[in-house]
MIROGU-713930 format. One line per field, with one value per residue: residue in one letter; chain; x, y, z of N, C-alpha, C, O in turn. Coordinates in steps of 0.001 Angstrom, whole numbers, padded with zeros to 6 digits. Atoms other than C-alpha are relative to their C-alpha. Layout:
N
rest	[A, ...]
kette	[A, ...]
n.u	[X, ...]
n.v	[Y, ...]
n.w	[Z, ...]
ca.u	[X, ...]
ca.v	[Y, ...]
ca.w	[Z, ...]
c.u	[X, ...]
c.v	[Y, ...]
c.w	[Z, ...]
o.u	[X, ...]
o.v	[Y, ...]
o.w	[Z, ...]
This chain:
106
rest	[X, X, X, X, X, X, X, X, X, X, X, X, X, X, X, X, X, X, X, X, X, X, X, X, X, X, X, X, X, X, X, X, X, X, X, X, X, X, X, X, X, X, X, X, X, X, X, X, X, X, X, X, X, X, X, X, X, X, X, X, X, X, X, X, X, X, X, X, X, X, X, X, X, X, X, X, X, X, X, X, X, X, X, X, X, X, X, X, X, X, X, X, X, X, X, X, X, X, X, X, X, X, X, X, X, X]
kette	[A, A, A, A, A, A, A, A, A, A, A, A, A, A, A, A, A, A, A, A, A, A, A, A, A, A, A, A, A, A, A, A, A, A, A, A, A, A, A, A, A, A, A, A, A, A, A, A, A, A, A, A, A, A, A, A, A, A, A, A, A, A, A, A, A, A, A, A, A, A, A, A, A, A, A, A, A, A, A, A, A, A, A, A, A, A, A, A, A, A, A, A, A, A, A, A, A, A, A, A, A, A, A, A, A, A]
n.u	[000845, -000591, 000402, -000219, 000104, 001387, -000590, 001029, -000374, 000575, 001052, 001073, -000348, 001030, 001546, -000498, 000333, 001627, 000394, 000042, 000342, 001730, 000229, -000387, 001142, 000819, 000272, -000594, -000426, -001265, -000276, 001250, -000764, -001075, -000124, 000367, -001015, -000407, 000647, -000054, -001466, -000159, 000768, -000358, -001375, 000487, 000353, -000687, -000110, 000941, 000468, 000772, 001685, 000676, 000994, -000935, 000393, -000096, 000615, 000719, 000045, -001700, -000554, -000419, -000640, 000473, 001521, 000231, 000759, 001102, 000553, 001582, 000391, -001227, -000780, -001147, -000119, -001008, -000191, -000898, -001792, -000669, 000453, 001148, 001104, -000385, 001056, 000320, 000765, 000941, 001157, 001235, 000184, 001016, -000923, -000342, -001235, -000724, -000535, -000972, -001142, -000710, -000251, 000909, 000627, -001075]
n.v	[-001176, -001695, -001400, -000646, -001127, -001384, -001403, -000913, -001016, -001245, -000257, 000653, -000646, -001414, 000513, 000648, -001334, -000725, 000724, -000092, -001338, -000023, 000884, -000663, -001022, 000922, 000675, -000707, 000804, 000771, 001491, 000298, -000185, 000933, 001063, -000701, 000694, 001329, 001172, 000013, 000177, 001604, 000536, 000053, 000836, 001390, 000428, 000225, 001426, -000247, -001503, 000406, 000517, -001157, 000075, -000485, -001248, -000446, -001098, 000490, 001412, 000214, -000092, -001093, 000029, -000188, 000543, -000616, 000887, -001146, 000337, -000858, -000818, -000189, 000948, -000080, 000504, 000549, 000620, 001230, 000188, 001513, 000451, -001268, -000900, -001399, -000496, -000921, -000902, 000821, -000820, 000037, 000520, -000751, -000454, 000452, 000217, 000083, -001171, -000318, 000990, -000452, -001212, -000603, -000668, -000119]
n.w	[000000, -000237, -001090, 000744, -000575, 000440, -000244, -000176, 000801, -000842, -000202, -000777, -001310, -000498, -000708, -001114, -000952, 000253, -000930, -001326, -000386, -000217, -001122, -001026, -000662, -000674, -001384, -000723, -000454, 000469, 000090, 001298, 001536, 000190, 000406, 001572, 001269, -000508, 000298, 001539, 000238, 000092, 001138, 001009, -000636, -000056, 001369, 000709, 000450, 001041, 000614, 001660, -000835, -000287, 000869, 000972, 000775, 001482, 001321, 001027, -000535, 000103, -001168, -000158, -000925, -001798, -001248, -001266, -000969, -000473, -001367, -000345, 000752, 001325, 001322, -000014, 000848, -000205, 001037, 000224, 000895, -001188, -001357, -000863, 000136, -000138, -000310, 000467, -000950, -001324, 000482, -000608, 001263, 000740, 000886, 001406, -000523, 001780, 000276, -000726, -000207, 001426, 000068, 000305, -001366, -001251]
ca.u	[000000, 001374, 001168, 001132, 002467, 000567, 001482, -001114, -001062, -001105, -004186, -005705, -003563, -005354, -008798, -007875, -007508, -010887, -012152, -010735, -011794, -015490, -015417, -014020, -016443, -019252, -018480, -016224, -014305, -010604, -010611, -014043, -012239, -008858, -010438, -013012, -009557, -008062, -010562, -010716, -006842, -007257, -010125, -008114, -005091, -007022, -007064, -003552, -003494, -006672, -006641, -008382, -011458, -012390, -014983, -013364, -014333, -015818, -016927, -018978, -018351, -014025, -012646, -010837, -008016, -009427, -011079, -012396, -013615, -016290, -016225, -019505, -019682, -016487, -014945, -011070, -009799, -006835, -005037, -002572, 001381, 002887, 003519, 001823, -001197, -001359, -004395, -005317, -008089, -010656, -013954, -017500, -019474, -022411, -019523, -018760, -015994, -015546, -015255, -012835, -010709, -010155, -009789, -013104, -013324, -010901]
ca.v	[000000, 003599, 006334, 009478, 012704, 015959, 019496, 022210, 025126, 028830, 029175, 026222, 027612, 030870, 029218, 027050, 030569, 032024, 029041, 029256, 032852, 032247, 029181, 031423, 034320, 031671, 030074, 032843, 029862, 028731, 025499, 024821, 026468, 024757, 021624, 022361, 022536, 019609, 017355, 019146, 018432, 014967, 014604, 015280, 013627, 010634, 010315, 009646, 005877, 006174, 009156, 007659, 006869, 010620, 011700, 012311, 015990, 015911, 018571, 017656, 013884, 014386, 013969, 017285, 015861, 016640, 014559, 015948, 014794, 016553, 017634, 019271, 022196, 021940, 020532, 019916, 019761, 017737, 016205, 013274, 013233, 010164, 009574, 013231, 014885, 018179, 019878, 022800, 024471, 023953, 025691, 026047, 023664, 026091, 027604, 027721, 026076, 024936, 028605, 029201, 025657, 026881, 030120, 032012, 033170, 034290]
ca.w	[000000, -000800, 001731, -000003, 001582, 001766, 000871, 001617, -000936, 000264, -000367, 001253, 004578, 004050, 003568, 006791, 008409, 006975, 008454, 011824, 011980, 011133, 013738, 016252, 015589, 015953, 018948, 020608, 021720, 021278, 022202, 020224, 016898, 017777, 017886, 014636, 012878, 014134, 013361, 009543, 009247, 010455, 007917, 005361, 006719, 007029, 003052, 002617, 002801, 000163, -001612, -005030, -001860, -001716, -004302, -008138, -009336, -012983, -015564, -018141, -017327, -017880, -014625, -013563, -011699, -008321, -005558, -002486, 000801, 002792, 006681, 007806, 005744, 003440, 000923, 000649, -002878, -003752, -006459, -006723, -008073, -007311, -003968, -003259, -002316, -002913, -000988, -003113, -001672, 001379, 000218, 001853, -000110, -001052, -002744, -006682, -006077, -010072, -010540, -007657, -008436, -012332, -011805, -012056, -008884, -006206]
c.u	[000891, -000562, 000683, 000748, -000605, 000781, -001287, 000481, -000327, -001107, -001170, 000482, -001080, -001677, -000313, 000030, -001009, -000581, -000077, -000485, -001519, -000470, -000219, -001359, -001558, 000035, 000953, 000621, 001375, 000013, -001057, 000758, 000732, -000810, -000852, 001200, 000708, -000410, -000378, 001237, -000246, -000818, 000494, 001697, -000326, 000365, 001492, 000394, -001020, 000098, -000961, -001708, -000937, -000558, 000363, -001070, -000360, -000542, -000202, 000418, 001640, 000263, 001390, 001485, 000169, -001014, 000115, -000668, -000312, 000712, -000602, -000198, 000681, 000358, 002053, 000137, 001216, 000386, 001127, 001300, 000465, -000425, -000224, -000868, -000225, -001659, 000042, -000958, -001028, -001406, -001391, -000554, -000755, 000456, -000082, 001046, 000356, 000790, 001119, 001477, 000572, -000244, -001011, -000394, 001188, -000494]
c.v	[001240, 001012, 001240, 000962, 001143, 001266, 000592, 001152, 001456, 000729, -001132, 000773, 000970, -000496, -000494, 001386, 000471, -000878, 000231, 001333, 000233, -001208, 000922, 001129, -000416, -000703, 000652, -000876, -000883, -001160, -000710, 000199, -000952, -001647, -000531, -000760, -000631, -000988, 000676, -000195, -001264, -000498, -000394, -000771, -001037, -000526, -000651, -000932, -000010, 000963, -000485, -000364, 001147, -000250, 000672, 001442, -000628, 001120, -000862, -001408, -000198, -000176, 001150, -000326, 000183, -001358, 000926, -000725, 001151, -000117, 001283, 000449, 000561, -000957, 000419, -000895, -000496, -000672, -001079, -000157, -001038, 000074, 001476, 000212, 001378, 000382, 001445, 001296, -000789, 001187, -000489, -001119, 000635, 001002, -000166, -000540, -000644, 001404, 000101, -001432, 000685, 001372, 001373, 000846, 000028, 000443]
c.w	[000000, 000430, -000714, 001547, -000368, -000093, -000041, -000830, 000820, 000280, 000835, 001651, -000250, 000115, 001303, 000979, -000061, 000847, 001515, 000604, -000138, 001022, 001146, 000215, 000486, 001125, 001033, 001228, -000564, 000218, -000999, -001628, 000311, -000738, -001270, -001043, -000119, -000780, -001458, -000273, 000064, -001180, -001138, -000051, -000014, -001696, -000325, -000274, -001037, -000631, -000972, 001075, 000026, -001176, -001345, -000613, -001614, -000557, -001123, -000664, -000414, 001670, 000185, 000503, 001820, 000720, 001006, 000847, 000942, 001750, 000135, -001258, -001009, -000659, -000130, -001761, -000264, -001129, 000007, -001337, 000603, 001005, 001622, -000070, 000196, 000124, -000841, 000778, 001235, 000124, 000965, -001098, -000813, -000990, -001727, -000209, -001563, -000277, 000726, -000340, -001578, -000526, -000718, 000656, 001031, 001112]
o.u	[001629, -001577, 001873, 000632, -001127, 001720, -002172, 001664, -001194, -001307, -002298, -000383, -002185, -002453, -001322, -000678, -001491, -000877, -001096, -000630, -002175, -001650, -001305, -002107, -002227, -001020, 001166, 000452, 001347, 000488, -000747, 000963, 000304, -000655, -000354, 001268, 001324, 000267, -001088, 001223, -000189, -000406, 000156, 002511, 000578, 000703, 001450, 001162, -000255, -000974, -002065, -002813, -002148, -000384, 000418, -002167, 000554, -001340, 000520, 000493, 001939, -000638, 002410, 002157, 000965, -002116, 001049, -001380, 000304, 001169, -000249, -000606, 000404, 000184, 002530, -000329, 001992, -000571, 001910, 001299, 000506, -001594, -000177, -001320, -000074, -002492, 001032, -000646, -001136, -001499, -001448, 000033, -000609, -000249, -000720, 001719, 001542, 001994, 002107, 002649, 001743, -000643, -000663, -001214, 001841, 000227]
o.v	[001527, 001559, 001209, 000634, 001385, 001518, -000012, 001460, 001583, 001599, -000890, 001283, 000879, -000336, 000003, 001460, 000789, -000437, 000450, 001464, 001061, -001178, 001083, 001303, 000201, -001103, -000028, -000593, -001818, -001788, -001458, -000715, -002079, -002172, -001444, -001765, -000533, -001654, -000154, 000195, -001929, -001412, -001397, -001065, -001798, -001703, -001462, -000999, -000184, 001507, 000006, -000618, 000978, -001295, 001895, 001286, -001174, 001604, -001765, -001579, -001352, 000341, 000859, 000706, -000009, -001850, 001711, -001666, 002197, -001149, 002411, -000239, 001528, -002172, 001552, -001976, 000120, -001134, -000217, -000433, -001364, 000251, 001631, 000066, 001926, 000102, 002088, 002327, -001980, 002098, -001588, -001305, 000468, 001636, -001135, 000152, -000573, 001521, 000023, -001275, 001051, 001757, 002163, 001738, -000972, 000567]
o.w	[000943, -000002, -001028, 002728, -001456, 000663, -000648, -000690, 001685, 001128, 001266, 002362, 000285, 001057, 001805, 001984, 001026, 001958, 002170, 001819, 000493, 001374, 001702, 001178, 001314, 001617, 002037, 002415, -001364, -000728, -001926, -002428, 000062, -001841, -001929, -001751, -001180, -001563, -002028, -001441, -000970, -001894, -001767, -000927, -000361, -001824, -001250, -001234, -001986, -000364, -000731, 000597, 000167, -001802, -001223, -001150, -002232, 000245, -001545, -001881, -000719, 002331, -000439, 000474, 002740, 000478, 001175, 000499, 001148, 002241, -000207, -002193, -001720, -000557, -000065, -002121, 000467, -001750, 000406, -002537, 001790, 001347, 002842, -001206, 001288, -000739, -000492, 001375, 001526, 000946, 001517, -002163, -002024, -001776, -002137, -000974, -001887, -000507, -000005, 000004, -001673, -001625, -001595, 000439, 001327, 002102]
């Protein structure tokens, strides 16, 4: 079995911060956020013995190069190089997040 490693792109960090900053202003609670983004890190940390298990992105039935795997109310997008995973972004899901993954939307 191959265990991938993960890189996080600068923009998933910064989403990962948007995140922790709309946790925070919702539950005006650090340990609540902290652990929030914990358990969305592990989520996506979890994938790296599976990655091909998350759910494959398509457009107009091609497959995009992306999967993603959900926690609560996001989506983490991610793509696969050898024996990497490179997290891209980490979007709301009610999001356009086609637009925002291929550059429609910033």
């Amino acid at each position: 079995m191959m265990t991938y490693d993960i890189d996080y792109s600068p923009e998933a960090i910064r989403d990962m911060d948007m995140i922790f900053d709309d946790v925070f202003m919702v539950s005006r609670d650090l340990d609540v956020t902290h652990r929030y983004l914990d358990d969305l890190q592990d989520k996506i940390e979890s994938m790296i013995n599976h990655p091909k298990t998350g759910t494959p992105l398509y457009y107009e039935e091609l497959f995009t190069g992306y999967y993603s795997v959900r926690f609560k109310e996001y989506l983490a997008f991610y793509r696969l190089d050898g024996n990497m995973m490179y997290v891209d972004r980490v979007l709301q899901r009610k999001r356009d997040y086609m637009a925002v993954l291929f550059g429609h939307d910033r």
